[in-house]
C-alpha positions in Angstrom: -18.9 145.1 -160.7 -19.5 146.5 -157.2 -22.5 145.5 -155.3 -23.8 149.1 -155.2 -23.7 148.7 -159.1 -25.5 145.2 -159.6 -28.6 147.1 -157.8 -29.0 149.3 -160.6 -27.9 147.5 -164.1 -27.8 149.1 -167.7 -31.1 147.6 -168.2 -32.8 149.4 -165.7 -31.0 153.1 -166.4 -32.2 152.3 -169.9 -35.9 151.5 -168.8 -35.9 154.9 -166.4 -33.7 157.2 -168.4 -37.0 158.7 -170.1 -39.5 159.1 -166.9 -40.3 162.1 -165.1 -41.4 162.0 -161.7 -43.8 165.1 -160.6 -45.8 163.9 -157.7 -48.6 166.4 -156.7 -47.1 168.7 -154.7 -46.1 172.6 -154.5 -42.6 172.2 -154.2 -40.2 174.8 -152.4 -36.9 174.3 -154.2 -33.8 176.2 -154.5 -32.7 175.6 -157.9 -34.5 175.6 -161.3 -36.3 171.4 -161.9 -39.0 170.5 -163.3 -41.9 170.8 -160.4 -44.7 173.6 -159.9 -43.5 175.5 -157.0 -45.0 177.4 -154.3 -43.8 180.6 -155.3 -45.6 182.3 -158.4 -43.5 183.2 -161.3 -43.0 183.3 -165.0 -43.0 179.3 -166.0 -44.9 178.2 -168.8 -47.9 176.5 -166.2 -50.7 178.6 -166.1 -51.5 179.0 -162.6 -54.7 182.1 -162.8 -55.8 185.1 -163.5 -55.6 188.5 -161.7 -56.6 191.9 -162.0 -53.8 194.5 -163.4 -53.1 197.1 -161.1 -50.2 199.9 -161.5 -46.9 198.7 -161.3 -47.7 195.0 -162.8 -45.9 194.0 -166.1 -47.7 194.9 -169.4 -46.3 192.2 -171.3 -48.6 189.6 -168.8 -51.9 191.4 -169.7 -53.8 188.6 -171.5 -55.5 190.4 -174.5 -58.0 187.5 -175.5 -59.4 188.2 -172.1 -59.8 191.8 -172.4 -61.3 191.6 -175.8 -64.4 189.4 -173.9 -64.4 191.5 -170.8 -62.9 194.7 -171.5 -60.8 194.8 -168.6 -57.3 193.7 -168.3 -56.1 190.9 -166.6 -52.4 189.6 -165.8 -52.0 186.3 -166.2 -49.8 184.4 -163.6 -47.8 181.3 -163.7 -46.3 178.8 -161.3 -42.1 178.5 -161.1 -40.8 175.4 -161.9 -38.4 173.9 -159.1 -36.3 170.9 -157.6 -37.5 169.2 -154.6 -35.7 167.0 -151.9 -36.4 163.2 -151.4 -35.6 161.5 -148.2 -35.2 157.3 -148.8 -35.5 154.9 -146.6 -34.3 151.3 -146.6 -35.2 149.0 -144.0 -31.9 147.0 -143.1 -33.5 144.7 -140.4 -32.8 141.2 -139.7 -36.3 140.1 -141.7 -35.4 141.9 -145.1 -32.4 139.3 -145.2 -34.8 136.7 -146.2 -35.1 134.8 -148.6 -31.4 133.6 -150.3 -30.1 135.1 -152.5 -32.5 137.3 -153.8 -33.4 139.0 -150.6 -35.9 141.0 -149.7 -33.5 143.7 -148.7 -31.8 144.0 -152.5 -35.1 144.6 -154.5 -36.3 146.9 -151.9 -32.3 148.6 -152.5 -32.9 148.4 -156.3 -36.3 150.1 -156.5 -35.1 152.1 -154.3 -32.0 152.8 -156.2 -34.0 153.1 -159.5 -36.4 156.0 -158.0 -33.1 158.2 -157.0 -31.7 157.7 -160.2 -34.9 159.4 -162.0 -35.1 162.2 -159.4 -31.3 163.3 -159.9 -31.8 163.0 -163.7 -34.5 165.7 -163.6 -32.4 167.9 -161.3 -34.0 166.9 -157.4 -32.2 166.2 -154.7 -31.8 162.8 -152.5 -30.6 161.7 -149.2 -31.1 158.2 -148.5 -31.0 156.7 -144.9 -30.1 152.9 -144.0 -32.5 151.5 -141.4 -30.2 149.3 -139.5 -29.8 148.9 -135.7 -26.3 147.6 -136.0 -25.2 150.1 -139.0 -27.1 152.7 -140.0 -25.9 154.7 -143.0 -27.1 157.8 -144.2 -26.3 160.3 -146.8 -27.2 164.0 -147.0 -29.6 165.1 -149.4 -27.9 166.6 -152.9 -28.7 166.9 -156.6 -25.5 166.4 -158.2 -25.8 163.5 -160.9 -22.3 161.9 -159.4 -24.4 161.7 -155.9 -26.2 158.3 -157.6 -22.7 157.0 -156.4 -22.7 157.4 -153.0 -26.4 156.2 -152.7 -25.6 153.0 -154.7 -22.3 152.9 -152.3 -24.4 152.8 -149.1 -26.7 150.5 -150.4 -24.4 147.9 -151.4 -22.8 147.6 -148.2 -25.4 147.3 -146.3 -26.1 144.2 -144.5 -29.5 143.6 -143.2 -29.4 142.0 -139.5 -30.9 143.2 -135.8 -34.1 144.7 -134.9 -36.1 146.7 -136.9 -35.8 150.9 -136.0 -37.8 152.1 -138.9 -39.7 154.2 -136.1 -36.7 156.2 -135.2 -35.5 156.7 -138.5 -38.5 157.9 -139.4 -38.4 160.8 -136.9 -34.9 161.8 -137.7 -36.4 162.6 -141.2 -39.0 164.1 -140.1 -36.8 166.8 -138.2 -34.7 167.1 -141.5 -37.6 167.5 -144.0 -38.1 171.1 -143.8 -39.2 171.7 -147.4 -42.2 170.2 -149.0 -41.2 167.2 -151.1 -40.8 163.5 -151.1 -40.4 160.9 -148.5 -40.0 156.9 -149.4 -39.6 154.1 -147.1 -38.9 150.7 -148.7 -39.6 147.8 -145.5 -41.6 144.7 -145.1 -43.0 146.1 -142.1 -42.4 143.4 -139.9 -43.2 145.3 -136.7 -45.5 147.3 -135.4 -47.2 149.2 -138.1 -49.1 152.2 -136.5 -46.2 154.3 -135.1 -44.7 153.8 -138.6 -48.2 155.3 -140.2 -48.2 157.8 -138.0 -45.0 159.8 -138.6 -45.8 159.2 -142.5 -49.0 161.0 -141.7 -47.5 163.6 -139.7 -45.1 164.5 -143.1 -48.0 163.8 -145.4 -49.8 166.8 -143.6 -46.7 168.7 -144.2 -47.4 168.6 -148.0 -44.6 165.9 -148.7 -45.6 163.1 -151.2 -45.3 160.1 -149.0 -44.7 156.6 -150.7 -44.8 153.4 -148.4 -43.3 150.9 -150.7 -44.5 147.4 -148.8 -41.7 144.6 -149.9 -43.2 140.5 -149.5 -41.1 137.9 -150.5 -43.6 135.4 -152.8 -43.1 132.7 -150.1 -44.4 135.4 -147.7 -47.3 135.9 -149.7 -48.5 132.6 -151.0 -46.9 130.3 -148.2 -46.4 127.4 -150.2 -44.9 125.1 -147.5 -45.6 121.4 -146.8 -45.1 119.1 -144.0 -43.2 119.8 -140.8 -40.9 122.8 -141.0 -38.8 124.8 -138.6 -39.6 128.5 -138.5 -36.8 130.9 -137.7 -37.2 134.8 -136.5 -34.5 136.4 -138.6 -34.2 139.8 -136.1 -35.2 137.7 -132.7 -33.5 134.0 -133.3 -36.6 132.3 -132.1 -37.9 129.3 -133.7 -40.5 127.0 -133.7 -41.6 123.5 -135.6 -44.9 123.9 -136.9 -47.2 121.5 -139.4 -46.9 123.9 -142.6 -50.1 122.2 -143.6 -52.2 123.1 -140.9 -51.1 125.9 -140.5 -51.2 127.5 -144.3 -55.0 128.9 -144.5 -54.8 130.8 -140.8 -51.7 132.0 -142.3 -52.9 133.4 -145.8 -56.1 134.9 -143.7 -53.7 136.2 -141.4 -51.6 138.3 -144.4 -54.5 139.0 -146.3 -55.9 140.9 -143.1 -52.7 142.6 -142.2 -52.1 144.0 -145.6 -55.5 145.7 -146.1 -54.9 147.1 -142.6 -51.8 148.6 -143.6 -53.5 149.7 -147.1 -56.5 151.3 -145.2 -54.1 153.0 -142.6 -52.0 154.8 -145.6 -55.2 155.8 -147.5 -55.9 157.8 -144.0 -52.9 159.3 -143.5 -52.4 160.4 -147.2 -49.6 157.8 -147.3 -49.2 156.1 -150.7 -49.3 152.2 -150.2 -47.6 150.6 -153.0 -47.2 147.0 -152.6 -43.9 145.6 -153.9 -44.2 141.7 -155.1 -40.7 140.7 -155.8 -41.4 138.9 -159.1 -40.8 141.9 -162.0 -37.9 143.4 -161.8 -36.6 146.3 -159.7 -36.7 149.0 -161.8 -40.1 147.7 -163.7 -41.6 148.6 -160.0 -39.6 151.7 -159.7 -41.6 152.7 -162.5 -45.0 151.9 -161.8 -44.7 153.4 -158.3 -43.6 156.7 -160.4 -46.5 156.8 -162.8 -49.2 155.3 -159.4 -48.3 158.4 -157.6 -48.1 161.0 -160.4 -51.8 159.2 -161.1 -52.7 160.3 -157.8 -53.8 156.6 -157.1 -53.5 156.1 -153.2 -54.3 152.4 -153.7 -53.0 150.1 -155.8 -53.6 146.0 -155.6 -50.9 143.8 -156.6 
């Protein structure tokens, strides 16, 4: 089995072979999917009611209206449409952490697990590897087959260097054109608020925008004893520090940093969904699908 394949098992296309994903958003498509567009049309949603005037088609006239009101209305609906996704992977040095089961391959595997639901319904994904040393990306198509060449990419990646989620982040911007989705997966071991800003900039845009935060358990609960060498995975720096002593600044120092990055996102119109690493991949691919069709801007792990 190729690495690309281990990220997204039979398991987990079983689990997500029956969700939908329609975030809240008028998309602007070019093929037939299954999302409200922005253009009006003849789908079965509902979208109003307007007055008939010559030339408008007969068979729209809602009768049960005109028997209350005795005028006639049209009734209009919303056409149903794809939309494009943009993923993003951070592939720096810190999403390397911890051995095996890094940081970087869950982030991969919910990532992985999203795609997969969006192609089944018809949308289109591109997916971009945020790596300083090799970046990969992949345009954005809708072909079911395309699931291969974003499981491809993420297998191969390697997580190493400095983080350049920043820059990555632009390039999408200048590529999203179209209202739809945008996901980045990271740890977000660097500085947070240009990060929050371009999300914000495409959240304004009308995209759905999902920042899916990834913490190792030993990153969240610290459960270090003694003396213990402490190594920068993107910098090499090091330090020996009394895990002990050191433990309740830490946890006071997470806690904080997290709502900060909670409270930026619920600004911006950014969707913060933690990501704790102990269910599996797909079981979080899930609930950041149904958070975000909820409309819930907030969740708590």
């Amino acid at each position: 089995m190729s690495d690309g394949s281990r990220l997204l098992s039979d398991e987990a296309r079983t689990a997500l072979g029956g969700l939908r994903f329609r975030p809240r958003i008028a998309a602007e498509g070019r093929v037939s999917g299954v999302h409200a567009s922005s253009h009006l049309g003849q789908s079965l949603e509902f979208s109003d009611l307007k007055g008939y005037a010559f030339g408008d088609d007969p068979r729209g006239i809602d009768w049960k209206v005109y028997a209350r009101s005795d005028k006639l209305y049209v009734r209009r609906y919303l056409d149903e449409t794809n939309l494009t996704a943009h993923i993003v992977v951070d592939a720096s040095g810190s999403m390397a952490a911890p051995i095996p089961d890094s940081k970087f391959r869950h982030a991969a595997s919910v990532a992985a697990g999203m795609a997969y639901v969006l192609l089944r319904q018809g949308d289109e994904v591109g997916l971009a590897v945020a790596s300083e040393r090799r970046p990969a990306t992949c345009a954005a198509r809708s072909v079911p087959s395309h699931l291969n060449e974003i499981l491809g990419l993420l297998g191969r990646a390697r997580p190493a260097g400095a983080t350049v989620l920043e820059r990555t982040l632009r390039e999408v911007l200048s590529r999203a054109r179209r209202k739809g989705v945008v996901v980045l997966a990271s740890d977000l071991l660097a500085p947070v608020a240009p990060l929050v800003d371009v999300l914000g900039i495409l959240a304004a845009r009308g995209h759905a925008v999902m920042l899916l935060h990834v913490l190792s358990q030993e990153e969240r609960t610290f459960p270090f004893q003694g003396t213990v060498v402490f190594r920068s995975e993107e910098s090499g720096e090091s330090a020996l520090l009394d895990a002990r002593a050191l433990r309740r600044r830490y946890l006071q120092a997470v806690e904080g940093f997290v709502g900060q990055v909670r409270s930026a996102c619920h600004d911006a119109r950014v969707f913060y969904c933690p990501v704790p690493m102990q269910r599996p991949p797909h079981v979080e691919a899930a609930e950041v699908i149904r958070s975000v069709e909820a409309g819930r801007h907030r969740r708590t792990v």
